[in-house]
N, C-alpha and C positions, 0 to 999 in steps of 0.2 A: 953792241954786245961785246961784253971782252970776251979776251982771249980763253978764260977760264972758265967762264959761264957757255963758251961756245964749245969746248970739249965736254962741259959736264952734260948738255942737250943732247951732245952728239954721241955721249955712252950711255944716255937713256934712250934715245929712239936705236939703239941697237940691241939694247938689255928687250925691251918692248918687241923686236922681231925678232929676237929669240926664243923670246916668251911665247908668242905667236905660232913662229917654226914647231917648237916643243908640243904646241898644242896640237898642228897637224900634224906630226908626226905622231905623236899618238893614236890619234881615231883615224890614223891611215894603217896604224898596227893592229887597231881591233878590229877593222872593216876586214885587214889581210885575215883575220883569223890567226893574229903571234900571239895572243893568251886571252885566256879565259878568266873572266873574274868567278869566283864560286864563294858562297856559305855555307857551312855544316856546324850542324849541332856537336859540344864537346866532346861526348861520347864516342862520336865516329871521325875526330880528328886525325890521329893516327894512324889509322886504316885508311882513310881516302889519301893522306900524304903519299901513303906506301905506292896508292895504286897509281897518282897521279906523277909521282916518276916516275912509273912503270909505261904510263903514256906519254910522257913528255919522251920518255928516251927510242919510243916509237914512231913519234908525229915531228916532233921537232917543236910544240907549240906547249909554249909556257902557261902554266896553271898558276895562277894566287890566289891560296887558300887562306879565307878568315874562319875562325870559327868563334863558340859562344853557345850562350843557351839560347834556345830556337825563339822564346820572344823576343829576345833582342833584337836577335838576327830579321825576325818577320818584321820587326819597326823599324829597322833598316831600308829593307825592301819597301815597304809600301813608301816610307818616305822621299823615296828615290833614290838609293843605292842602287851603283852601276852593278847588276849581279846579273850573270847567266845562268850561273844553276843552284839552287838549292837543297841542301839537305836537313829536313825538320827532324824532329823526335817526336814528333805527334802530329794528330791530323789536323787537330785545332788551330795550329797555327799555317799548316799550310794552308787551311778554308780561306783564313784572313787575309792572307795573299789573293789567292783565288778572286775570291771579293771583292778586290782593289786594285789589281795589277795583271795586265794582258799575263795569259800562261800560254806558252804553245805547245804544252804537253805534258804530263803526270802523271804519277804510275807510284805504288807503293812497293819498297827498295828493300827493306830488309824487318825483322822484328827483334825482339829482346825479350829478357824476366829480368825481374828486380828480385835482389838477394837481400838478406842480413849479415853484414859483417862484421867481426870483431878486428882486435888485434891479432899479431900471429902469437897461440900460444894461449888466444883466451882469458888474459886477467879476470875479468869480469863474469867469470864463467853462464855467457849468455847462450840458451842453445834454441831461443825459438824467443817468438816476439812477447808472449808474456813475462817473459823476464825480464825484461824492459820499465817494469812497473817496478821491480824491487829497487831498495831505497840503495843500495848501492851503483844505480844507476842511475848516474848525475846528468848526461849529456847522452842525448840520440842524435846523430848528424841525419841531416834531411833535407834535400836541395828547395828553393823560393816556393813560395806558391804558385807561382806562374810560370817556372822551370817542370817540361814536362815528366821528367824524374819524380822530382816534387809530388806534380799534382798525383801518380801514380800510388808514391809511399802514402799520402795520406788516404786515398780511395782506399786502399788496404790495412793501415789501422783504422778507418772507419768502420768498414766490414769485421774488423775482428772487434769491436767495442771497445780499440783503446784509444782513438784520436784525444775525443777531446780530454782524456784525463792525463795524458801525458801533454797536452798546449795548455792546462790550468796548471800541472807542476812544473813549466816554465824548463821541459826538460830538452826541445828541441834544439839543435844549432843547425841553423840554417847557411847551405852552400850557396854561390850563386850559380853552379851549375855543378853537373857530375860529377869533374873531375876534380874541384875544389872539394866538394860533399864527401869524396874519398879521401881528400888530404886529410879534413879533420880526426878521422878515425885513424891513419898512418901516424898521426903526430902526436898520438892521444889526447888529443880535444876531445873527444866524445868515446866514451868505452863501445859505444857501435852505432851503426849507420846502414842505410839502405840507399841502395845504391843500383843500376846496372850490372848484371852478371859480365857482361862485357868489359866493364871498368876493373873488374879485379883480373884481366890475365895478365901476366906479368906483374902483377902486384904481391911479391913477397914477403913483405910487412901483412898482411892483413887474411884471413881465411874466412868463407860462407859458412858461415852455421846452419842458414834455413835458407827455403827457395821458396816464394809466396805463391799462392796457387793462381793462377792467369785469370781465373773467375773472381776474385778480389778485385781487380781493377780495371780501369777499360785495357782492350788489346793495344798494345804497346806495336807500332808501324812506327816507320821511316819512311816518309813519301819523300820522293825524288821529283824537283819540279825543275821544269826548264821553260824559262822566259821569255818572252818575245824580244828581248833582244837578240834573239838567235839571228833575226835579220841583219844587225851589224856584224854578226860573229859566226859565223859558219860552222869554225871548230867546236863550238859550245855541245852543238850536236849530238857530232861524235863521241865529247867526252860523258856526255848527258848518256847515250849509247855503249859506253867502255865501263861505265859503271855497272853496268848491268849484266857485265860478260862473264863469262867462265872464268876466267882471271882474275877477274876481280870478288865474285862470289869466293873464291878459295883464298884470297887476302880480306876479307869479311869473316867469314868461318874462323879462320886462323886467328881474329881477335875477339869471339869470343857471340858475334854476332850468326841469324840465321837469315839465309836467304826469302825473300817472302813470296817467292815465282810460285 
């Protein structure tokens, strides 16, 4: 072997135990309980950041937060995404977990209403959902079909009789989750959109015209799930448990969300 070939063997079998090292050290850091992998739905992105440096700056044990819209999120999870704790927008998706993946515990976190929003200022002077059907309303933003948002706004234009005439006049635009489905209507894509009453605090571009009656659609939950990975992760617990707190209920409230104790 030359000289060259014998340095290049001998900076792969060290790249290779590094490789190795890095991997024990890792699942030596999740077994200690130094972070928590978690999912949440888009909606509650913001609010669990808040609270999760609120814990982090208590525990010392680092959080990484993904979020998304809760099917994805769930086709994560069942497909084996390393996740400790979950946060859905609906119960449907948490079943699908349930169904498919060890849970070591579950409990429903928080609830919501779905609003009607415009622009700030009302262009389009839309003040309740049958206005919506006038021809100067070209675009209604409305998160996927399988985004629990989504499936929400359509259970209540079906209850009011205007689903399917507004998906024959080709007037939906569809988000891939909440906080997209709110761009469109910020950006004027869509003169209005249904949305999370949650998603608009702090949203100054855009105000509620209508609030849809909670008998319209199924009840709108937040199930908090925690994994059985909690046996490699200890801390997942606690923070499965800090979500649930008094601290954290008043950084919920405070975006717009209601506690569901």
């Amino acid at each position: 072997m030359t000289a060259v070939k014998r340095c290049f063997a001998g900076a792969m079998v060290a790249i290779f135990c590094l490789l190795a090292l890095g991997c024990d050290l890792a699942e030596t850091n999740r077994s200690e309980g130094n972070e928590i992998m978690v999912l949440v739905a888009a909606s509650t992105n913001e609010a669990i950041k808040q609270i999760a440096y609120q814990f982090e700056l208590r525990t010392g044990v680092g959080v990484v937060i993904s979020s998304g819209p809760s099917n994805n999120l769930a086709r994560q999870i069942v497909t084996g995404a390393p996740v400790d704790v979950f946060v859905s927008a609906n119960q449907q998706w948490a079943d699908a977990i349930v169904q498919s993946e060890p849970v070591e515990e579950s409990t429903n976190l928080l609830t919501n209403r779905i609003v009607l929003i415009v622009r700030k200022g009302n262009p389009a002077n839309v003040k309740q959902p049958s206005d919506l059907m006038a021809n100067n309303i070209h675009r209604v933003a409305i998160a996927g079909e399988n985004v629990p948002v989504g499936m929400y706004a359509e259970q209540a234009l079906l209850k009011l009789g205007m689903y399917e005439q507004l998906t024959h006049e080709n007037k939906f635009a569809r988000g891939s989750d909440a906080r997209v489905t709110l761009t469109y209507v910020q950006r004027g894509e869509a003169e209005a959109g249904i949305v999370y009453a949650s998603d608009v605090i702090g949203a100054t571009d855009v105000e509620v015209v209508y609030e849809f009656d909670p008998q319209s659609h199924e009840a709108i939950v937040y199930p908090l799930l925690l994994l059985k990975r909690v046996a490699m992760n200890p801390s997942a617990r606690e923070f499965y448990e800090y979500l649930e707190s008094d601290d954290a209920t008043k950084v919920f409230e405070a975006y717009g969300f209601v506690s569901a104790k």
